[in-house]
C-alpha positions as CSV (number, residue, x, y, z in Angstrom):
1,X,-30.6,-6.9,-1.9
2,X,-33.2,-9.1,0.1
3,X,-31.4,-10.7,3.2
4,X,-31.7,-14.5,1.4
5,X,-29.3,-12.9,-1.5
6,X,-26.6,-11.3,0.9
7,X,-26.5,-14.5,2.9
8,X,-25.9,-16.4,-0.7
9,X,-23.2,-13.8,-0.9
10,X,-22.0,-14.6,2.5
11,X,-21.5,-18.5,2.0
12,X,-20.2,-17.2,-1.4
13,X,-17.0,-15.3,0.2
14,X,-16.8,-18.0,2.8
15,X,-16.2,-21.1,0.2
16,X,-14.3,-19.1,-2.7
17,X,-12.0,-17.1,-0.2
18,X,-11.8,-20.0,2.5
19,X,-12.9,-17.5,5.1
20,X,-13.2,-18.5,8.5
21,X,-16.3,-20.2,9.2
22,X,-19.7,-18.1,10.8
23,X,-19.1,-18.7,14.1
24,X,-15.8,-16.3,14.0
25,X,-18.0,-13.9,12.0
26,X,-20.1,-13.9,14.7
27,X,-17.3,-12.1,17.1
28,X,-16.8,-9.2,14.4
29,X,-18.2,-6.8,16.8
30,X,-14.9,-6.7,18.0
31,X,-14.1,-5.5,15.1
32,X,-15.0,-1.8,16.4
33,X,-11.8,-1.8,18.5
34,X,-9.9,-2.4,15.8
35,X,-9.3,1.3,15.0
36,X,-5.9,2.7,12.1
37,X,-3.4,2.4,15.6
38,X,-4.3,-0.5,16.4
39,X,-4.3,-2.2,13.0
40,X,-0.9,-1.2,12.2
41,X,1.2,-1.6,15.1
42,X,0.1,-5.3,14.9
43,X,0.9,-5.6,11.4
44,X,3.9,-4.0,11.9
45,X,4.8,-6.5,14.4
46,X,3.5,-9.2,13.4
47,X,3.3,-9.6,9.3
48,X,6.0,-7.4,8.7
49,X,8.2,-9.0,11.3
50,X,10.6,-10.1,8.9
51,X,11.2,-6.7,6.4
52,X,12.1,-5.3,9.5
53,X,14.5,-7.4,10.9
54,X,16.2,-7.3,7.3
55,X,18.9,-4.4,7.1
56,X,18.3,-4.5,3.3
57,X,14.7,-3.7,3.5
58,X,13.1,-0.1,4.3
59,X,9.9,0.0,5.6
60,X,7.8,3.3,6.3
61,X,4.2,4.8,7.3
62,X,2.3,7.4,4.9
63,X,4.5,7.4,1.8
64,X,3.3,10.2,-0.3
65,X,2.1,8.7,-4.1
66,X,1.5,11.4,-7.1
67,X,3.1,14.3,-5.5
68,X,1.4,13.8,-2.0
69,X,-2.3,13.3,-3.5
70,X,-2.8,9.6,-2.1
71,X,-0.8,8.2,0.8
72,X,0.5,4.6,1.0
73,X,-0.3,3.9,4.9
74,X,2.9,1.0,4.8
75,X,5.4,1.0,2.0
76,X,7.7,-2.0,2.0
77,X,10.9,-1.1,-0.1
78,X,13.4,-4.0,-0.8
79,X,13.8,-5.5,-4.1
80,X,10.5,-4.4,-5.0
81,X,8.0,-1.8,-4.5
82,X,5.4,-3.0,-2.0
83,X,2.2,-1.6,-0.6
84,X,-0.3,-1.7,2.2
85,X,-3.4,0.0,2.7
86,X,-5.5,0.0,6.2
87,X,-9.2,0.2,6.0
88,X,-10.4,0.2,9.8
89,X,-14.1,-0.3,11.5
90,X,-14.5,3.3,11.0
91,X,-12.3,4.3,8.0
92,X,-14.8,4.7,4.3
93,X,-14.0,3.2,1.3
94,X,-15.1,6.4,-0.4
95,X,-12.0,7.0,-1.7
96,X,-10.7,3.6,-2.4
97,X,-11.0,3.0,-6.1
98,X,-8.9,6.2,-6.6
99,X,-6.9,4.6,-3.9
100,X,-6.2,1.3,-5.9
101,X,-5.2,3.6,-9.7
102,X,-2.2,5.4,-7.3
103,X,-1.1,2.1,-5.5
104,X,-1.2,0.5,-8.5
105,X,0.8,2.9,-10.7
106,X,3.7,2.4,-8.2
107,X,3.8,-0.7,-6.4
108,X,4.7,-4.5,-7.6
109,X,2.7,-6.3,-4.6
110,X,-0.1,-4.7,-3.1
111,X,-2.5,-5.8,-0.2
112,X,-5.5,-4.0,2.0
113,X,-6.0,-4.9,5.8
114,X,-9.3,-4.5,6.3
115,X,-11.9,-4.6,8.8
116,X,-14.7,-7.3,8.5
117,X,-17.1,-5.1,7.7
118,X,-15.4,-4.3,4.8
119,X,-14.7,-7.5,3.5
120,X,-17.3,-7.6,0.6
121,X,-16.9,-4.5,-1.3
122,X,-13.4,-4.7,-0.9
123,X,-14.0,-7.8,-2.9
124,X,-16.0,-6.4,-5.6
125,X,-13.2,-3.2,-5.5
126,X,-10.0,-4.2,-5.6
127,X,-8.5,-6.3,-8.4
128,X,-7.6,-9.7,-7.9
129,X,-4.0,-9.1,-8.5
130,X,-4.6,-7.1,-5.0
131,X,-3.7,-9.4,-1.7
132,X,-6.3,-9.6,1.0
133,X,-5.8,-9.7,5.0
134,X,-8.4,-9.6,7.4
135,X,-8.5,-8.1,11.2
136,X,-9.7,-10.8,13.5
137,X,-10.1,-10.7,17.3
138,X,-7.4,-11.9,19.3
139,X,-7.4,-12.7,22.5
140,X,-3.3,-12.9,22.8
141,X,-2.8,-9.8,20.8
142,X,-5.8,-7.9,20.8
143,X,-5.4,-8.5,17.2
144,X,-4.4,-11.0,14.5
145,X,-4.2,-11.1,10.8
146,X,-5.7,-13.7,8.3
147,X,-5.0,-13.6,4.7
148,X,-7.6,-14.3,2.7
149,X,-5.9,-13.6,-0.7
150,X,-2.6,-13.6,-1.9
151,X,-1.4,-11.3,-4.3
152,X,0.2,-11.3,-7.5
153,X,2.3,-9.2,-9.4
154,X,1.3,-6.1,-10.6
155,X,1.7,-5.1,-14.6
156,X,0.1,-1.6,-14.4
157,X,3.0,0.1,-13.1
158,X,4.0,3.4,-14.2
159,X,7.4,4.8,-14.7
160,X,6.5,8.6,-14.0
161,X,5.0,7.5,-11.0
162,X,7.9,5.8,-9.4
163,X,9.8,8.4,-10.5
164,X,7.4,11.2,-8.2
165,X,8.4,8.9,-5.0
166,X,11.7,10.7,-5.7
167,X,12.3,14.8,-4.5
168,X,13.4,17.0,-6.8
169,X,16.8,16.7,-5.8
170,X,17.6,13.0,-6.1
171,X,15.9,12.9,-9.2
172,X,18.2,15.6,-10.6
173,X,20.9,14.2,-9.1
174,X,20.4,10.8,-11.1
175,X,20.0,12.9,-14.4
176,X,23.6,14.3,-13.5
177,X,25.3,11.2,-12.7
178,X,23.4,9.5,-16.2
179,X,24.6,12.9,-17.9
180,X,21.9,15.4,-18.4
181,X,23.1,18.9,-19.1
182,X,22.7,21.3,-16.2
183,X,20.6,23.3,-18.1
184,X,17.7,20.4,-17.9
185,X,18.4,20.0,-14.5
186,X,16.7,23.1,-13.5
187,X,13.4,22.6,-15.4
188,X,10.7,21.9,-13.0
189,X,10.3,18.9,-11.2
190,X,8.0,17.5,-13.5
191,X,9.8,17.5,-16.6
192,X,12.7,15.4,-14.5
193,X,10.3,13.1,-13.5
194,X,9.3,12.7,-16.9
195,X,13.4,12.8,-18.3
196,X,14.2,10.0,-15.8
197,X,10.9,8.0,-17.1
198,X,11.8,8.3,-21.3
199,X,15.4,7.6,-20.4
200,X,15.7,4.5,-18.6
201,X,14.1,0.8,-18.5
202,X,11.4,0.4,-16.1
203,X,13.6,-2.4,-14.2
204,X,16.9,0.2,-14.1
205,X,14.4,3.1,-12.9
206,X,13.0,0.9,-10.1
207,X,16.5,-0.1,-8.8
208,X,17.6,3.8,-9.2
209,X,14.4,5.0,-7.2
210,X,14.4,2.1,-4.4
211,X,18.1,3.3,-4.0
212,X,17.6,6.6,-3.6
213,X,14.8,6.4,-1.2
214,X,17.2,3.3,1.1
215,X,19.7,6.3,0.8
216,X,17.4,9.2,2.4
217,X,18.3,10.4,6.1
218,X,15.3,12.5,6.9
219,X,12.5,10.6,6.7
220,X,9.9,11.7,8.7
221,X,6.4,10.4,9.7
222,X,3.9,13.2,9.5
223,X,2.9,14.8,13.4
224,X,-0.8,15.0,12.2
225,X,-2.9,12.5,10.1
226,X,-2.4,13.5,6.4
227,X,-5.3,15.5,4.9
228,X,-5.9,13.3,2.4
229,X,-6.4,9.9,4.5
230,X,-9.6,8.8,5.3
């Protein structure tokens, strides 16, 4: 793409996205300090401010999606299922449109937080049912957060994957309280996922899962980055 395209492109993104204007681009070689850490405790404090302060509301790092294949990096659990991935100055976006099929087979509300330099294939990745925040230099935080697209409401959501964000355990303990023989409580963990996802509504199966995971004492961060992150 000849430079006289890409800066099309650039005043492009700036008036359909109301980006900030050039001169803040300009300071983007900040941008390198902006590294996963960083990025998150912001958001953390900062956007998510709120979900924490509400008793109702669960919030947690690295929530595994499809048996542990794909990691949400924030997971927002109210209400609703809500997601947040972190692309940072020196994550890849490699593994990103495999990235948006898992987010989106789970959660309602999704949104990436991603570096400027990211900003235009993000774009042209994720769909436009997908929110958008962008790091930006701050000199009070280190850090701020503007959004540059709100999301909307997801309608690819699928009930066997919500139904993997349970373990084995609460999913067959929900079969035994609906009423499932003990025999098909003892197939593999699959088939209960699947069992839990023929047998109940999609809203009934997101309240049952949200519940269960509220309910769980040992959550646990993982002590090393997950394998599978970027």
């Amino acid at each position: 793409m000849s430079n006289r395209s890409i800066s099309a492109l650039e005043s492009e993104l700036l008036h359909r996205y109301r980006l900030p204007t050039a001169s803040v681009f300009m300071r983007f070689g900040l941008g390198a300090r902006m590294n996963d850490s960083l990025i998150r405790e912001n958001f953390h404090g900062q956007v998510l401010s709120s979900d924490h302060a509400c008793p109702k509301t669960l919030v947690v790092d690295e929530l595994g999606l499809n048996h542990g294949e794909c990691r949400a990096d924030i997971a927002v659990i109210n209400g609703k299922l809500s997601g947040y991935e972190i692309k940072s100055h020196l994550d890849s976006l490699a593994r990103l449109k495999r990235q948006v099929r898992a987010y989106d087979a789970v959660f309602e509300t999704t949104s990436i937080v991603v570096a400027p330099r990211h900003l235009r294939k993000v774009i042209r990745t994720v769909p436009s049912h997908w929110g958008i925040y962008v790091c930006l230099p701050s000199e009070a935080n280190g850090i701020t957060f503007w959004q540059a697209r709100v999301g909307s409401e997801n309608t690819y959501q699928s009930p066997v994957a919500i139904a993997q964000l349970l373990w084995k355990d609460e999913a067959a303990e929900i079969l035994k309280a609906l009423g499932a023989s003990p025999r098909s409580l003892k197939h593999p963990r699959a088939e209960l996922y699947k069992q839990l996802a023929d047998g109940l509504e999609l809203s009934t199966l997101k309240t049952v899962v949200t519940q269960a995971l509220k309910n769980r004492k040992n959550w646990r961060r993982p002590a090393t980055p997950s394998r599978y992150g970027d």
